[in-house]
C-alpha atoms as one frame of an Amber mdcrd trajectory, in Angstrom:
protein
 -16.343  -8.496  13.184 -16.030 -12.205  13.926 -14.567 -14.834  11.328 -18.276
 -15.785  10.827 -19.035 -12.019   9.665 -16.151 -12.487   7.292 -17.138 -15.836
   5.795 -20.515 -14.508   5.364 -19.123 -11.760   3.418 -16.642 -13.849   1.284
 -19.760 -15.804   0.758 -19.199 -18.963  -1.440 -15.911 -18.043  -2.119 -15.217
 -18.395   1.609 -13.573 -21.996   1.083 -11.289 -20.968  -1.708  -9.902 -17.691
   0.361 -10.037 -18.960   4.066  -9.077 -22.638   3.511  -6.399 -22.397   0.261
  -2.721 -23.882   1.314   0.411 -21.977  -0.654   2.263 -24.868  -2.186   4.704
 -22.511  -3.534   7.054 -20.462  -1.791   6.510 -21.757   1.429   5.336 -19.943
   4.625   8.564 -20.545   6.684  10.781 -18.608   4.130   8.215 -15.409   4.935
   9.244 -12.646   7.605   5.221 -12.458   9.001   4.221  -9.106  10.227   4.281
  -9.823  14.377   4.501  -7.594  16.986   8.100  -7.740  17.532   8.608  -6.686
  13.914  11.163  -4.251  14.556  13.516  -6.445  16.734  12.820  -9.406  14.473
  13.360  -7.813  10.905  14.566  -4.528  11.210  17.067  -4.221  14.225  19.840
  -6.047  11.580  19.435  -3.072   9.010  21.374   0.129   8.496  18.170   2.209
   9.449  18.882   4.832  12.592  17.129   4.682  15.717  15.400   7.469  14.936
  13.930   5.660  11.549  13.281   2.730  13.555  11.121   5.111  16.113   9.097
   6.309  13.390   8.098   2.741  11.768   7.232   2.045  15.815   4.927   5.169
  15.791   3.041   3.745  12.399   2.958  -0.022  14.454   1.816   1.015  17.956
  -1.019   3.091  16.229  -4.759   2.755  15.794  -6.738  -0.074  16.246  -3.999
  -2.643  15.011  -1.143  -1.407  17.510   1.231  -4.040  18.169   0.136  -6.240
  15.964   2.864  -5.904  13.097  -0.176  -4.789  10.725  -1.279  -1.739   9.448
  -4.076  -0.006   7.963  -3.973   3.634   6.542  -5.976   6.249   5.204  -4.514
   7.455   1.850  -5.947  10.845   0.425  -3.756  12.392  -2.581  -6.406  11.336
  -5.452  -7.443  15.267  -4.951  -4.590  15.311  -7.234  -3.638  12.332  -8.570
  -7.444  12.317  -9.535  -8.646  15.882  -9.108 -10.365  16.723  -6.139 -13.845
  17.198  -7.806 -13.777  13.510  -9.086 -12.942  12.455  -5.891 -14.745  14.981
  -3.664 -18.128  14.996  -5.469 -19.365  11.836  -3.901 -18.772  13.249  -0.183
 -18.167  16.873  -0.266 -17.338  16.960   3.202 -13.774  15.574   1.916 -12.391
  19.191   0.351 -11.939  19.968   4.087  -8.426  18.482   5.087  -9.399  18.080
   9.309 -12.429  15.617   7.505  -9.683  13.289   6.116  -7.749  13.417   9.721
 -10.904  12.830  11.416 -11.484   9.976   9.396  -8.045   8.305  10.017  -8.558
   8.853  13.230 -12.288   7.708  14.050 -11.620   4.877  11.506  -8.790   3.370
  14.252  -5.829   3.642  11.372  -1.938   3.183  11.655  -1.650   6.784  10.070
  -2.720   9.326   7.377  -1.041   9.424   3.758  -1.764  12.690   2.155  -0.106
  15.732   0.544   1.913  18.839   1.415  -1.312  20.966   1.641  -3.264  18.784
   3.216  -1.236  17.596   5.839  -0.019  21.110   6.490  -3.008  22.924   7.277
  -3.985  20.833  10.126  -0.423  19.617  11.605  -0.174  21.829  14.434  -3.297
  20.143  15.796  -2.965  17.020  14.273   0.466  15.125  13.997   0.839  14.283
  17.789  -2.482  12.657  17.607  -1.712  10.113  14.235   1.296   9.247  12.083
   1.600  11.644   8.940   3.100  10.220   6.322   3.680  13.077   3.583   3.236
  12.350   0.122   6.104  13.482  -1.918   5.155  13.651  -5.728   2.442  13.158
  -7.677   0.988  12.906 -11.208  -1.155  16.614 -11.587  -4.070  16.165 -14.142
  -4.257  19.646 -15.748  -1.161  19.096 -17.870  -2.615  18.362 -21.586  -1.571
  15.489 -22.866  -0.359  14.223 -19.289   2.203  11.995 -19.526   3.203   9.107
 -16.748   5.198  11.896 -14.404   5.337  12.599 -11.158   6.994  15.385  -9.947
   7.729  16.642  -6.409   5.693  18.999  -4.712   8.208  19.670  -1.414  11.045
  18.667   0.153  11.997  15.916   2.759  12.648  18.688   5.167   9.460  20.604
   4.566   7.708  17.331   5.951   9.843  16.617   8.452   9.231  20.275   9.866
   4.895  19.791  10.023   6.213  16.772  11.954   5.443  13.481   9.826   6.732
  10.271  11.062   7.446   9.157   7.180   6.939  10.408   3.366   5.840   8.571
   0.298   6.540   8.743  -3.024   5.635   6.516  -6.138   7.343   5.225  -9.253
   5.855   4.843 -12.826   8.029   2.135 -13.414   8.081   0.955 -17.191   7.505
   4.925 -18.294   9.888   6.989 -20.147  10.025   9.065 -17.114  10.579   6.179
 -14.348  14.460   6.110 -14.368  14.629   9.886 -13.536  11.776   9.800 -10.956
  14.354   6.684  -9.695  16.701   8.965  -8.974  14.801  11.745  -7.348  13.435
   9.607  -5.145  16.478   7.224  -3.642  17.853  10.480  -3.105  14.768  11.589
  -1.001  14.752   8.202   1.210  18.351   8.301   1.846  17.706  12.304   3.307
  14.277  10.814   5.111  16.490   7.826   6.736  19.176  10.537   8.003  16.587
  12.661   9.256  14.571   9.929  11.151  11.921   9.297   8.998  10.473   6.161
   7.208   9.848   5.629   3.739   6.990   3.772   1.410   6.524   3.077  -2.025
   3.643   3.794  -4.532   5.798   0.478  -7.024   3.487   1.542  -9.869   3.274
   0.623 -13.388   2.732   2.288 -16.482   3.098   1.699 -20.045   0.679   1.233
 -22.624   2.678  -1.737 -23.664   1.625  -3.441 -20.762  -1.720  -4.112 -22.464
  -1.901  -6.581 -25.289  -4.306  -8.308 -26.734  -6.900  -6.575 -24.642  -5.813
  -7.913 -21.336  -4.149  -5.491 -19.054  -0.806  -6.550 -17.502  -0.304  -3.636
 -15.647  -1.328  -5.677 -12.421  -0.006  -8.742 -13.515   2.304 -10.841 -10.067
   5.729 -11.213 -12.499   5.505  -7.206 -13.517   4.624  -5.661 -10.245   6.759
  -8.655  -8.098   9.701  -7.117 -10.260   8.354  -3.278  -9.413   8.559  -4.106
  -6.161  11.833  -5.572  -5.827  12.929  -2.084  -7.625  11.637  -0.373  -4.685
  12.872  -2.325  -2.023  16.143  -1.996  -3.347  16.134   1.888  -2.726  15.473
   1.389   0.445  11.500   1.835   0.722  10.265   0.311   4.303   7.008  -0.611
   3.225   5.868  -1.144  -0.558   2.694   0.087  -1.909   1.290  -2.469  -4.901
  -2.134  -3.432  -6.451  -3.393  -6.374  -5.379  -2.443  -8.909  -8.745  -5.141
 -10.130 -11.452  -3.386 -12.136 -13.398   0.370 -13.089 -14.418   2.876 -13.268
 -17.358   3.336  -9.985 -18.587   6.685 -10.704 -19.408   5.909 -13.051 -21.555
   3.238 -11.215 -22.977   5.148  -8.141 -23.914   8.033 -10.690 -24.544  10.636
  -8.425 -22.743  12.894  -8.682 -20.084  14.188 -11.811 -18.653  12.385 -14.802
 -17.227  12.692 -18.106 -15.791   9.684 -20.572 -16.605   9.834 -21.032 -12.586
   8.275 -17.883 -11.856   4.977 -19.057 -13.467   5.539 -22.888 -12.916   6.534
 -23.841  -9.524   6.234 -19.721  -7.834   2.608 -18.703  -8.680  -0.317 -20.524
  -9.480  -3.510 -18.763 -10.735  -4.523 -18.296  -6.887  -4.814 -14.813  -5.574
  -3.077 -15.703  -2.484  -0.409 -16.814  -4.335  -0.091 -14.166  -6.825   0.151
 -11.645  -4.018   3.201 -14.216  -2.534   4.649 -13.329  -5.374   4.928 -10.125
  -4.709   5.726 -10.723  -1.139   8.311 -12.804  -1.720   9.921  -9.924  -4.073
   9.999  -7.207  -1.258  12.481  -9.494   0.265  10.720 -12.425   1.483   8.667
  -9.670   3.214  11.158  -7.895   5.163   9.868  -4.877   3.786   6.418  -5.068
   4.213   3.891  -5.522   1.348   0.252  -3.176   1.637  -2.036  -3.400  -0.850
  -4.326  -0.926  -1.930  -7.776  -1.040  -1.897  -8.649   0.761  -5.285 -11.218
   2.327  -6.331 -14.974   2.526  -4.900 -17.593   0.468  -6.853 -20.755   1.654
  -4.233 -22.364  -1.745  -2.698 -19.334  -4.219  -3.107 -17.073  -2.225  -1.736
 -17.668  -3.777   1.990 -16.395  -7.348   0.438 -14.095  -6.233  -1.899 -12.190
  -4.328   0.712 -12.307  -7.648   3.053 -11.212 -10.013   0.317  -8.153  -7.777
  -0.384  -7.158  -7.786   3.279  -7.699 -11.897   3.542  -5.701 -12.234   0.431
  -2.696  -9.780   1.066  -2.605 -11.039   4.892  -2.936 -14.663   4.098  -0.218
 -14.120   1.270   2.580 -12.837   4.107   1.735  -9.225   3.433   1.418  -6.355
   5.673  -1.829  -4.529   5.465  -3.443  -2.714   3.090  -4.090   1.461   2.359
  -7.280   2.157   1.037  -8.737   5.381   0.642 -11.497   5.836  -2.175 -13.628
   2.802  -0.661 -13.559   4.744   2.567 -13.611   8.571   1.965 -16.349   8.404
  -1.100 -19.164   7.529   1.383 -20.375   9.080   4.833 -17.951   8.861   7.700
 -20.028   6.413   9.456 -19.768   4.000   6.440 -16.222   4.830   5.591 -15.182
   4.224   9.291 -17.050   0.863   9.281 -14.843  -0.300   5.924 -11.812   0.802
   7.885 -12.722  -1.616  10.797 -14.009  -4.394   8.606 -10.312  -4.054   6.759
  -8.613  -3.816  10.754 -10.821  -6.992  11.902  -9.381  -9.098   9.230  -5.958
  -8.228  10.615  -7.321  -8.915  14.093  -8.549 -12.242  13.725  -6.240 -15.032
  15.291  -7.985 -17.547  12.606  -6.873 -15.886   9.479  -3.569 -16.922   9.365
  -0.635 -17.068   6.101  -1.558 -19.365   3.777
């Protein structure tokens, strides 16, 4: 897909993605994704050489090797959803090799699944595309579920099927998030001793993040600071929703603030609302992905483009989208994955 493609598909809103100038936190303070991204950013930090192998496996894979971006296939809403909500739209999905097949047709940086999933194909499988091994999860047949997640395996159990890095996520702002804090710097620190790298589901949940019928669960000042929780444990890359809107803090009227953050370090601008968040996973030395949510049917084509303009032109990383991709036929679900990868690809998108 050329930038022409793209601009058609932006549409009139071409201008105010493709053209908008971040006035600020300013480009130059931004570690941008490159292809010497290891040597530039990482080759200063504690991580082993083994750790810094495995972050070079996800980089020099799929369709955007070398580039310093990355796109991946994520597949755990068969339990972080149940698998016949996510399933029923493309059956073919119950089937783990499908989900490979798709990372791997679709040209990603690697697969993001579960134990079980994962597992049952690895022996064919993980020498052909990164695994990264989802660690916990939030199980819907607990009544009334609560914001948990709780680990299915062990560190070692995915090291052994071979995975290049695990994943975990934090409910941060639940009852349950300083526990689940715990459990999992304790499971990067063992990943980063056995070789492995580590992302970051920085999540948020609390229903006092909604007031007055807007939703600040999404908001850049809430999941900037979620973010800069995970970084600080050591996460590699950082998995956050793309933000919609800002000043939950002030909203909930907790935690601390400086009138900064909405004055002079955002602006109502998704591009920078997402440098926000950027700028909070350590003026992207841990790379920022965003994920592409959930499948709407006909938009999800431009949706799934205008997330990767927005989180690329913002200083971010890539993006992991699975539901926009699986929840159709392969054919169509491979074609999102490219559209996502040309964004990436194109020498005229550029940080804002």
């Amino acid at each position: 897909m050329d930038t022409s493609k793209i601009k058609s598909l932006l549409g009139d809103k071409s201008e105010f993605y493709l053209n908008h100038s971040c006035k600020t936190i300013d480009k130059s303070l931004i570690h941008i994704p490159s292809p010497t991204l290891i040597d530039d950013v990482w080759i200063a930090s504690d991580r082993n050489i083994q750790t810094l192998n495995s972050l070079q496996a996800i980089l020099g894979h799929g369709r955007l090797a070398n580039t310093g971006y990355v796109s991946i296939l994520p597949v755990d809403q068969g339990i972080e959803h149940t698998a016949g909500a996510s399933f029923a739209p493309n059956p073919l999905y119950f089937d783990p090799e499908n989900i490979v097949k798709l990372a791997i047709e679709g040209g990603c940086n690697a697969v993001a699944s579960t134990f079980g999933v994962l597992g049952s194909v690895a022996r064919k499988y993980a020498h052909k595309i990164p695994f990264l091994v989802k660690l916990n999860h939030n199980e819907l047949l607990s009544y009334p579920n609560t914001y948990n997640q709780i680990m299915f395996g062990t560190v070692k159990e995915a090291w052994n099927m071979g995975a290049v890095a695990v994943g975990a996520t934090i409910y941060f702002g639940s009852q349950e998030s300083r526990q689940q804090l715990i459990q999992v710097a304790e499971a990067f620190e063992y990943a980063h001793e056995l070789g492995m790298a580590t992302v970051l589901w920085c999540y948020l949940r609390n229903n006092a993040f909604k007031q007055d019928g807007v939703d600040y669960h999404e908001a850049a000042d809430l999941t900037g600071q979620a973010n800069h929780l995970g970084v600080t444990i050591k996460a590699d890359i950082v998995k956050q929703k793309l933000p919609v809107n800002n000043g939950g803090f002030t909203a909930i009227n907790f935690g601390k603030i400086n009138q900064k953050m909405y004055t002079e370090l955002t602006t109502e601008h998704p591009i920078d609302l997402c440098r926000y968040q950027v700028a909070n996973s350590y003026m992207g030395r841990v790379g920022l992905i965003n994920s592409g949510g959930e499948s709407h049917g006909a938009s999800d084509l431009k949706d799934a483009v205008v997330t990767a303009v927005v989180n690329k032109r913002a200083g971010g990383m890539g993006l992991i989208s699975g539901r926009k991709a699986f929840q159709k036929s392969m054919k169509d679900g491979v074609e999102l994955l490219n559209a996502i990868q040309d964004v990436y690809l194109d020498h005229e998108i550029t940080i804002a």
